[in-house]
C-alpha positions in Angstrom: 28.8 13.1 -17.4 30.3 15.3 -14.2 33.7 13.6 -12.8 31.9 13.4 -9.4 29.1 11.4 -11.1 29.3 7.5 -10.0 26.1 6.7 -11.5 24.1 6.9 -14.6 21.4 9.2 -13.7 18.6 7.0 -15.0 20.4 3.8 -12.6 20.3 6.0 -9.5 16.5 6.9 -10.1 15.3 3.3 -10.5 17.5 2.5 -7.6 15.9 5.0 -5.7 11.9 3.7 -6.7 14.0 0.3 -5.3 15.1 2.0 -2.0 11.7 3.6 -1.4 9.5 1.1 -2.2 11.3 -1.4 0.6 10.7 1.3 3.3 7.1 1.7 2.5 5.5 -1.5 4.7 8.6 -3.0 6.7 8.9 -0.1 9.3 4.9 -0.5 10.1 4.8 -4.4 9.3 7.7 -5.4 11.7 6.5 -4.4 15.1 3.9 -6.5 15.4 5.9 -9.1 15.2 7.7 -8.3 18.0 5.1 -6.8 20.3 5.9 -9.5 23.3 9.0 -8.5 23.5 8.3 -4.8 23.4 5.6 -5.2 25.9 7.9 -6.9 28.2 10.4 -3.9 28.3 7.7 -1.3 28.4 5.6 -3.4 31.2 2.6 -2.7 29.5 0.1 -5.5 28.3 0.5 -6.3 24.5 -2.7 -5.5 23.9 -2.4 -1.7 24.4 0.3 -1.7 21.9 -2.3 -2.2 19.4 -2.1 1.4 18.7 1.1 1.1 17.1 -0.1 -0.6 13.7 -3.0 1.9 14.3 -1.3 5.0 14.2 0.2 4.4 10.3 -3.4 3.9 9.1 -4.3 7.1 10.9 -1.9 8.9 9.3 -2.9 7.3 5.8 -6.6 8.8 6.7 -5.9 11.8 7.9 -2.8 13.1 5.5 -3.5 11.5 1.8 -5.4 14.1 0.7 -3.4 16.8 1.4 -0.2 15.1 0.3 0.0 16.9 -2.5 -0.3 20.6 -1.4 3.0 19.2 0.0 4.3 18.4 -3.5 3.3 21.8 -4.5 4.9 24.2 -1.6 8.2 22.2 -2.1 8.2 20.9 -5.3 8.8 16.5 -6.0 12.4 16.5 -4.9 12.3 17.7 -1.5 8.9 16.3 -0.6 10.4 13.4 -1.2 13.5 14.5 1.0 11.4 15.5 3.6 9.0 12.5 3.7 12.1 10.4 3.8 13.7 12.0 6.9 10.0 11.7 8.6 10.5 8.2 8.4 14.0 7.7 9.3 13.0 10.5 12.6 10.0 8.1 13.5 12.3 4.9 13.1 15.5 6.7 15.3 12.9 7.9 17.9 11.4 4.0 18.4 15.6 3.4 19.6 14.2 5.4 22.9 11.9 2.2 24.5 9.1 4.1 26.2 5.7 4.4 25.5 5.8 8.5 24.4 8.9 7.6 22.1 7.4 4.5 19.9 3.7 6.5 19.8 5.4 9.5 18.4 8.0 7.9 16.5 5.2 5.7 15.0 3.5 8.8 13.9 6.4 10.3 12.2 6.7 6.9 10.6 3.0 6.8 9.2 3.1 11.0 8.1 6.3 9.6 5.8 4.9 6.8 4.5 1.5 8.3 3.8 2.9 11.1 2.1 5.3 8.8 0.0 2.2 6.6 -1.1 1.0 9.8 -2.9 4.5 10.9 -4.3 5.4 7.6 -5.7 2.7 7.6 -8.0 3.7 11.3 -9.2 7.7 10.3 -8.9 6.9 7.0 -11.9 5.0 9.4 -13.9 7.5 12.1 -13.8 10.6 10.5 -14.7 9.5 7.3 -16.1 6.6 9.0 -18.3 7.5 6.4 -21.0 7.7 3.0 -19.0 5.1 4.0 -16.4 4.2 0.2 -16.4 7.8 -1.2 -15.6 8.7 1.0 -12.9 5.4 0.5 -11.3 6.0 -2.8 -11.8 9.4 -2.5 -10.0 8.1 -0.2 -7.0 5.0 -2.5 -6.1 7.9 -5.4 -6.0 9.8 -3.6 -3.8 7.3 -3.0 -1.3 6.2 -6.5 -0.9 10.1 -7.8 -0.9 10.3 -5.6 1.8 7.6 -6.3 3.5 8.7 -10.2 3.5 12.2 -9.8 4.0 11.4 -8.3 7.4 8.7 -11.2 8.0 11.0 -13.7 7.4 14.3 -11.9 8.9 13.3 -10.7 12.4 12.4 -14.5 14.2 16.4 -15.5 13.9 17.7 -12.0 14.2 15.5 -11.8 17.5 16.9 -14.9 18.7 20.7 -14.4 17.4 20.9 -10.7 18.7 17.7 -9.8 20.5 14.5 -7.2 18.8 16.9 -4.2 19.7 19.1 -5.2 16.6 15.8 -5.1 14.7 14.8 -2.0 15.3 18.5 -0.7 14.4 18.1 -2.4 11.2 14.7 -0.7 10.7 17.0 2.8 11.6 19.8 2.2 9.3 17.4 1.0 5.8 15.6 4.5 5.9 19.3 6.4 6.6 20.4 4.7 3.2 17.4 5.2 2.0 17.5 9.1 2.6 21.5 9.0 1.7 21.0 8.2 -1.7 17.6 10.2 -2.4 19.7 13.3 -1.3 22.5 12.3 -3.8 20.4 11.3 -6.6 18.2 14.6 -6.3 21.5 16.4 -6.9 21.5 14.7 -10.4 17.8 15.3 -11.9 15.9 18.1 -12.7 12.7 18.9 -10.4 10.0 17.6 -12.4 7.1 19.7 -10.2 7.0 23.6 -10.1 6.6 25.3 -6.9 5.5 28.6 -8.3 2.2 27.8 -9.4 -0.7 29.7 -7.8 -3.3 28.0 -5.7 -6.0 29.1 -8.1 -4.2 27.2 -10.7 -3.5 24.5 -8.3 -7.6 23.7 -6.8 -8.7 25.5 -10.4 -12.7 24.8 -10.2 -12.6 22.9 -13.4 -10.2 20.4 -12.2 -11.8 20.1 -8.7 -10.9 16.6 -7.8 -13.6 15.5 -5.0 -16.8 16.7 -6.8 -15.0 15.0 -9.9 -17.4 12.3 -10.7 -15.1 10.3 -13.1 -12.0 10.2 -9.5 -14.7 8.4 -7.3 -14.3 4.8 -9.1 -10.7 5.3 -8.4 -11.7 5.8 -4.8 -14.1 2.8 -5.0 -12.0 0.6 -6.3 -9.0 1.7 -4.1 -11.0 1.2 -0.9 -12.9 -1.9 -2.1 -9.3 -3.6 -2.5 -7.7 -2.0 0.7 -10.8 -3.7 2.9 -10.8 -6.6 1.4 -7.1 -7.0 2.2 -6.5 -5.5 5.6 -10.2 -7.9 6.8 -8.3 -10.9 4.7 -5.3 -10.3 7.0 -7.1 -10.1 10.0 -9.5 -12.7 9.9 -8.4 -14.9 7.8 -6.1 -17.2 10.0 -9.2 -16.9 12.7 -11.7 -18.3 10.3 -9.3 -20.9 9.6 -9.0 -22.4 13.0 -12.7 -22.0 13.7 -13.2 -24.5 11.1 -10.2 -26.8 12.6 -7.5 -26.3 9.9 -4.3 -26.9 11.8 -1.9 -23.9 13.1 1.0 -25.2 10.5 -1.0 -25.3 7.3 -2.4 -21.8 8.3 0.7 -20.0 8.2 1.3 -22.4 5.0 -1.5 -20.7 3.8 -0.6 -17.2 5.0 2.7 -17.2 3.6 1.0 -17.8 0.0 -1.3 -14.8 0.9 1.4 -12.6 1.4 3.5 -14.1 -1.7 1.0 -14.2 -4.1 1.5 -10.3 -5.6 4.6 -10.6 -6.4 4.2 -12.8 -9.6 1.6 -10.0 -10.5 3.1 -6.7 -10.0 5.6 -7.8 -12.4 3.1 -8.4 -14.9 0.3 -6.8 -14.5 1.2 -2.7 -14.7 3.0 -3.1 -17.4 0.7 -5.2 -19.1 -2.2 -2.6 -18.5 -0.2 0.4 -19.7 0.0 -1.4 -23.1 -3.0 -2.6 -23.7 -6.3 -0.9 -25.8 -9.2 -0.1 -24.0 -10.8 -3.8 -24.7 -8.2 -5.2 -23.5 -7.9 -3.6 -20.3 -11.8 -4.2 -20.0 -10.7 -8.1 -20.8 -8.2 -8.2 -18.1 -10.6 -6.3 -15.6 -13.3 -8.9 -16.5 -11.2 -12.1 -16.0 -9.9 -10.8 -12.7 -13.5 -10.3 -11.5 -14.6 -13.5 -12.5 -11.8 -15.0 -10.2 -12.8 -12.8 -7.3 -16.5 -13.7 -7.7 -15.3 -17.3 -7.6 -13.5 -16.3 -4.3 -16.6 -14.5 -3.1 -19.0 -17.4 -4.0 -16.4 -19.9 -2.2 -17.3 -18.4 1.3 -21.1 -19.2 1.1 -19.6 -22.8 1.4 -16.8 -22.7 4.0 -17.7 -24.9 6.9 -14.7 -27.1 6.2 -11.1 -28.6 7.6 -9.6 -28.9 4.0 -6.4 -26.9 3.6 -7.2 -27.5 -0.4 -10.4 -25.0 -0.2 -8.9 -22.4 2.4 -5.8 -22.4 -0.2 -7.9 -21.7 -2.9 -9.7 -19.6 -1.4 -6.9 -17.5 0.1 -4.9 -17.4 -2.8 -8.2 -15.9 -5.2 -8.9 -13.3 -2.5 -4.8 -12.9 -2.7 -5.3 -12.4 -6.2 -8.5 -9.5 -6.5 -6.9 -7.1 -4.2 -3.3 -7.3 -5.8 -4.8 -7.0 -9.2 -7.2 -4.0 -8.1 -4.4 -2.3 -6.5 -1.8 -3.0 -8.9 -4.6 -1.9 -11.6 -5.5 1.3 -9.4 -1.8 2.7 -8.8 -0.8 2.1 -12.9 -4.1 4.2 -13.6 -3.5 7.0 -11.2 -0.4 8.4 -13.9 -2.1 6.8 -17.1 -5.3 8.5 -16.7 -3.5 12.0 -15.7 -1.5 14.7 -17.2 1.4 16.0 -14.5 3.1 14.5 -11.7 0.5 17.2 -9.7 -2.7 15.8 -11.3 -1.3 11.9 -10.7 -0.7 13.2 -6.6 -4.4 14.6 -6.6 -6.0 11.5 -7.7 -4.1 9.1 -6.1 -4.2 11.6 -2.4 -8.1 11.3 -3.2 -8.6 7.6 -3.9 -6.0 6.8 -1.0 -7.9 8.7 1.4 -11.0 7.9 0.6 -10.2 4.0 -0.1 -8.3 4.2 3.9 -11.2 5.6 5.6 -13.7 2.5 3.9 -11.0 -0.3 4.8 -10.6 1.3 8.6 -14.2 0.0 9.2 -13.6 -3.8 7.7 -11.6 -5.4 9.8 -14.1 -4.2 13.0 -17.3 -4.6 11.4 -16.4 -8.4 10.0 -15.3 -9.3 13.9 -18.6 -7.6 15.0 -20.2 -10.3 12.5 -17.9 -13.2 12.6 -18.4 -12.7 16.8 -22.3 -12.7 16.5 -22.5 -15.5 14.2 -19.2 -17.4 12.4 -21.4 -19.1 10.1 -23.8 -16.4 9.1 -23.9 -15.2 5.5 -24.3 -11.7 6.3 -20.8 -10.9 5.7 -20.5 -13.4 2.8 -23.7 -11.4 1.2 -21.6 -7.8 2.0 -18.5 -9.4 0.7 -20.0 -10.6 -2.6 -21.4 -7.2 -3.4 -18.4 -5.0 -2.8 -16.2 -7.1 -4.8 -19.1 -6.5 -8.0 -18.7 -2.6 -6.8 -15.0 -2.8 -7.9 -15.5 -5.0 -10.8 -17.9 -2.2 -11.8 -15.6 1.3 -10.5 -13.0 -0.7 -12.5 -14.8 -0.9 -15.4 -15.8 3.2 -15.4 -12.1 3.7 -14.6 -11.2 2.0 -17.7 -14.2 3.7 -20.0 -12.2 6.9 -18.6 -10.1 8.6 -21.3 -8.8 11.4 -19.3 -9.5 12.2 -15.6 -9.9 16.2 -16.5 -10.9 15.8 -19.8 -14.1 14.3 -21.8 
């Protein structure tokens, strides 16, 4: 080990999928929460600052699939670098309260992330090729501990120091962040090669969107995502249309939000263990407790916090599972950290653009008609289309190979 070595290589790189995965959601997840406050200093209504949790989804659309031609002109390391710095740039920029700084700042913020939810798939793979599972594991954890640590921080920090100290704390996670990447990228080799050709790179054979075995991975991927982003947005509205009170909502919420956690401990590295039966097994018993979920909305016209619980923690359930499931098989169903950013650039595309539509189309229905079953019926058979993309995705034994 060099004298100027503090850490164990293999301790800075699982700090680093630590570090990462707690900047994935928070910089996007945070603002809403403070959009009164926001609006108040930018005189603008809150409403038009709905394009700030807009623009990250965007930026998911419209840069997933290219992601990885990213990975390939700079090679693992310093896309990483790079995507990184976009995110601590977007977050600096949002310091600047006017309306051009926090749109353009959100943008650089969403072309970070977006780019890093195709890397970190690749990252596991390519120096964790041996305990894919656990350091999934510990990367989906992180994002979600993020995620809540900002949810449940920024109410007193608001009140103690005002939302500008939470937007400095949103600056300061992604410069630590970016810090230690830097220093730990000083310690490991690059895993992805730069001089490869871009006929070997889009080589016919290994074509990824006329691949018929990558759509279920996109299927399954969007499924999920939709299911979650309309569970987020409606959810609490459905709720009080059928007179369950404001405090056992958030009750309920907070469970919605929680309920992953338990699972990505288990699940990836469960999965990456398992024989092809098995995984089949796992896949079946989750879909039997999201079609219990789906089912359970045919009969919702209740007050009982009991059946909205229920409810809201199956539907919790389905899309961690399927995503958890999803991002584990993105590395064990590939061959390189190149392949791995392909797939999962693909699928996260893809799965974005289908979950962009959700949340609109089921407030185009639940408007028209909160009881009707039209969106229960729609619903029920998307969550049997990813029971059955999951099932093709495990019958795969290689994503390039037969």
């Amino acid at each position: 080990m060099s004298k100027k070595q503090v850490l164990p290589t293999g301790i800075a790189l699982a700090a680093s999928v630590m570090l990462i995965g707690l900047i994935m959601r928070s910089p996007i997840t945070t603002l809403p929460l403070m959009l009164s406050q926001i609006s108040q200093e930018l005189g603008v209504p809150s409403g038009q600052l709905g394009i700030l949790t807009t623009i990250p989804l965007v930026m998911f659309l419209l840069i997933s699939n290219f992601a990885s031609k990213t990975m390939a002109v700079f090679g693992l390391k310093k896309a990483l670098f790079l995507s990184i710095a976009s995110i601590f740039l977007g977050t600096a920029l949002r310091l600047v309260v006017t309306m051009p700084t926090m749109l353009l700042g959100t943008v650089f913020v969403g072309i970070g992330i977006a780019h890093l939810n195709v890397f970190m798939p690749s990252f596991v793979a390519a120096y964790f090729s041996h305990k894919v599972g656990v350091y999934t594991s510990l990367y989906s954890l992180t994002i979600m501990v993020g995620s809540a640590a900002f949810s449940l921080l920024t109410a007193p920090v608001v009140e103690t120091f005002g939302w500008h100290a939470v937007m400095w704390l949103l600056v300061l996670l992604p410069a630590i962040v970016l810090g230690f990447w830097f220093y730990t990228a000083r310690l490991v080799p690059e895993k992805v090669k730069t001089t490869a050709t871009e006929k070997q790179v889009i080589a016919p054979k290994k074509r990824i969107w006329t691949n018929v075995r990558a759509w279920p991975f996109l299927i399954v991927f969007g499924v999920q995502a939709t299911i979650n982003y309309t569970g987020v947005a409606w959810l609490p509205t459905m709720m009080a249309h059928h007179h369950v009170s404001a405090g056992a909502i958030s009750v309920i919420m907070s469970f919605y939000s929680f309920i992953g956690m338990p699972i990505s401990i288990i699940v990836p590295n469960i999965l990456v263990h398992m024989r092809r039966r098995g995984t089949m097994m796992a896949i079946a018993i989750a879909g039997v407790l999201s079609l219990a979920g789906a089912i359970m909305l045919f009969n919702q016209d209740t007050s009982s916090p009991a059946y909205w619980w229920t409810l809201t923690v199956l539907i919790g359930f389905a899309t961690s599972f399927f995503f958890l499931y999803t991002m584990t098989m993105f590395a064990a169903k590939t061959d390189s950290p190149v392949e791995t950013a392909r797939l999962s650039g693909m699928a996260q595309a893809g799965g974005y653009f289908m979950s962009a539509f959700g949340p609109m189309l089921y407030g185009m229905a639940f408007t028209a008609n909160p009881a009707g079953e039209i969106q229960n019926i729609v619903y029920l058979i998307l969550v049997v289309l990813m029971i059955a993309a999951a099932l093709l995705m495990a019958a795969t034994k290689h994503l390039f190979k037969a």
